[in-house]
C-alpha positions, 0 to 999 in steps of 0.5 A, spaced: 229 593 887 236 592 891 241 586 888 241 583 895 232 582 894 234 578 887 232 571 888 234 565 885 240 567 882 238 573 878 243 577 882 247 574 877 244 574 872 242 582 872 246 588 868 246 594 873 248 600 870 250 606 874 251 614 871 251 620 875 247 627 873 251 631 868 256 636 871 254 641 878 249 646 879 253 653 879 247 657 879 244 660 886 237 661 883 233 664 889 239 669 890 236 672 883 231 677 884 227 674 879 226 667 882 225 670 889 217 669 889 217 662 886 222 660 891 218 664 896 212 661 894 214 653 893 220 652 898 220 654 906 228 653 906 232 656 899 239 657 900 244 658 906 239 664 909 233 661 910 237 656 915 239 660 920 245 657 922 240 650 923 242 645 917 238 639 919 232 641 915 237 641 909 236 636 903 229 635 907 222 637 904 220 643 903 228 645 902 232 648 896 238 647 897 245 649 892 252 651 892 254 655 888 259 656 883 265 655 886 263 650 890 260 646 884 267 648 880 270 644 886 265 638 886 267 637 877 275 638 879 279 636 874 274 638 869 271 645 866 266 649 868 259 645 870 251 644 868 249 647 862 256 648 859 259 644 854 265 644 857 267 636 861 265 639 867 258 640 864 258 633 860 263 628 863 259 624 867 262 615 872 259 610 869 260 603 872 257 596 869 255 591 874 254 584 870 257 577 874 261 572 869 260 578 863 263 584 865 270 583 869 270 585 875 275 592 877 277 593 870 276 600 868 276 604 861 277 610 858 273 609 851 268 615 850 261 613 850 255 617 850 248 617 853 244 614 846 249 608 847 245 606 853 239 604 849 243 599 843 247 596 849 240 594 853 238 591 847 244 587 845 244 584 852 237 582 851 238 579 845 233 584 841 234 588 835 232 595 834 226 597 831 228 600 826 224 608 824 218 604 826 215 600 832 207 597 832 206 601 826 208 606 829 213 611 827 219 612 831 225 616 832 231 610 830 236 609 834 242 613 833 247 610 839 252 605 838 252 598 844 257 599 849 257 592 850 263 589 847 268 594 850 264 592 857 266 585 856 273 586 854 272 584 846 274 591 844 277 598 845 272 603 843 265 604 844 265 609 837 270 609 831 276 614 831 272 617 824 265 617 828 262 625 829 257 625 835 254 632 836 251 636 842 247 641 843 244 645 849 241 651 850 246 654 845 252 650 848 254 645 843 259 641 842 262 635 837 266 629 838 271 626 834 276 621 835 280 624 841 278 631 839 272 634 841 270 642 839 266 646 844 262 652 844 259 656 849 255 661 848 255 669 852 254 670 857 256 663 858 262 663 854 265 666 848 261 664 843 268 662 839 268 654 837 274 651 841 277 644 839 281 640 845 284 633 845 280 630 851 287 624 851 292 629 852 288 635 855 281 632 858 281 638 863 280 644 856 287 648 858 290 649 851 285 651 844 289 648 838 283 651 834 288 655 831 293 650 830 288 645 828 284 649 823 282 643 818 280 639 823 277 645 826 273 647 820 271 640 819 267 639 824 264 646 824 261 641 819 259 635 822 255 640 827 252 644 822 250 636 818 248 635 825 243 641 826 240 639 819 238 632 821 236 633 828 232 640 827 235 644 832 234 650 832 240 655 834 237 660 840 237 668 838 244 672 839 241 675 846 238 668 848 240 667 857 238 660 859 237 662 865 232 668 863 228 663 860 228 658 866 225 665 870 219 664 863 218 657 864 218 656 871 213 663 871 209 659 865 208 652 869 209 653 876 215 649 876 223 649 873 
């Protein structure tokens, strides 16, 4: 529902927030000859051969379309690299909050806040508190994120304290936020596979590695992302492990990607 169907006033009496999908998609999957039959066998129209110089069905049903690594570094300038890194170009995403006479309206903010934080936000702006580890007698996954709604209404500055680590991880690419410091790895044939570490203030757009001049800080939050493997039982993917190798597997398995 549209704010302009809001009856009664409940246009002014509703939170709406906004977020983007995580970074730009480099890959030209069906230019690779292991995804040519999936394509051929699920979309009429794949890519820029497929139209013949007639973009009309583009977007359409039927029609797979992308764009390519250079374009998808484009689309995530100033930030590195794209979809499924953990560089910013892979993870940094707008957000925007829209609440009458809660949220002030134009203000911006540079506070770094992270998916999980949606969930404690809702519920502190319903009024409810989180469950806990269980819910009907069911137990549950307890909630780990932090509310963002105090730096939303302009009562504070920062979504998490400046000691806070949040780890992340994804198909082997991984990363760990700390203060204004955040240690980044991307694994081959992505990346190096060598942890980096960035000061997203000062350097938001990854340019200069201070893990070399920062090793204590380095290896401390070596430590917080190995803390946080144990407790979220990720499992580290092989030496060999190609992510886009295993969306061929997946997408031979169930007909989808």
């Amino acid at each position: 529902m549209g704010l302009s169907q809001c009856h009664s006033g409940q246009a002014d009496n509703t939170l709406v927030i906004f977020h983007s999908d995580n970074g730009a998609d480099p890959n030209l999957l069906p230019e690779q000859p292991s995804f040519v039959p999936w394509y051929q066998q699920h979309y009429p129209y794949t890519y820029q051969q497929d139209y013949d110089g007639n973009y009309d069905p583009m977007g359409q049903k039927g029609s797979y379309s992308d764009y390519g690594a250079g374009w998808a570094a484009a689309a995530n300038t100033p930030t590195s690299y794209y979809k499924t890194f953990s560089s910013e170009g892979g993870l940094r995403v707008p957000f925007i909050a829209h609440l009458p006479g809660k949220v002030p309206a134009g203000r911006t903010t540079t506070s770094f806040a992270f998916v999980k934080d949606i969930v404690p936000t809702l519920l502190e702006v319903a009024g409810v508190a989180p469950p806990g580890d269980s819910f009907e007698g069911r137990s549950i996954h307890p909630i780990t994120g932090n509310s963002m709604w105090p730096v939303l209404t302009g009562q504070a500055s920062e979504v998490h304290p400046g000691s806070q680590t949040i780890g992340y991880e994804l198909a082997g690419s991984s990363a760990v936020f700390k203060g204004k410091h955040k240690l980044v790895r991307n694994l081959p044939p992505k990346g190096t596979g060598a942890w980096e570490l960035y000061d997203m203030v000062a350097d938001p757009s990854e340019m200069h590695n201070l893990a070399g001049e920062m090793k204590a800080l380095t290896s401390e939050l070596e430590a917080a992302y190995k803390a946080y493997v144990v407790a979220n039982n990720v499992i580290e993917v092989p030496d060999d492990y190609d992510p886009l190798k295993q969306v061929i597997k997946n997408a031979a398995r169930g007909g989808a990607h």
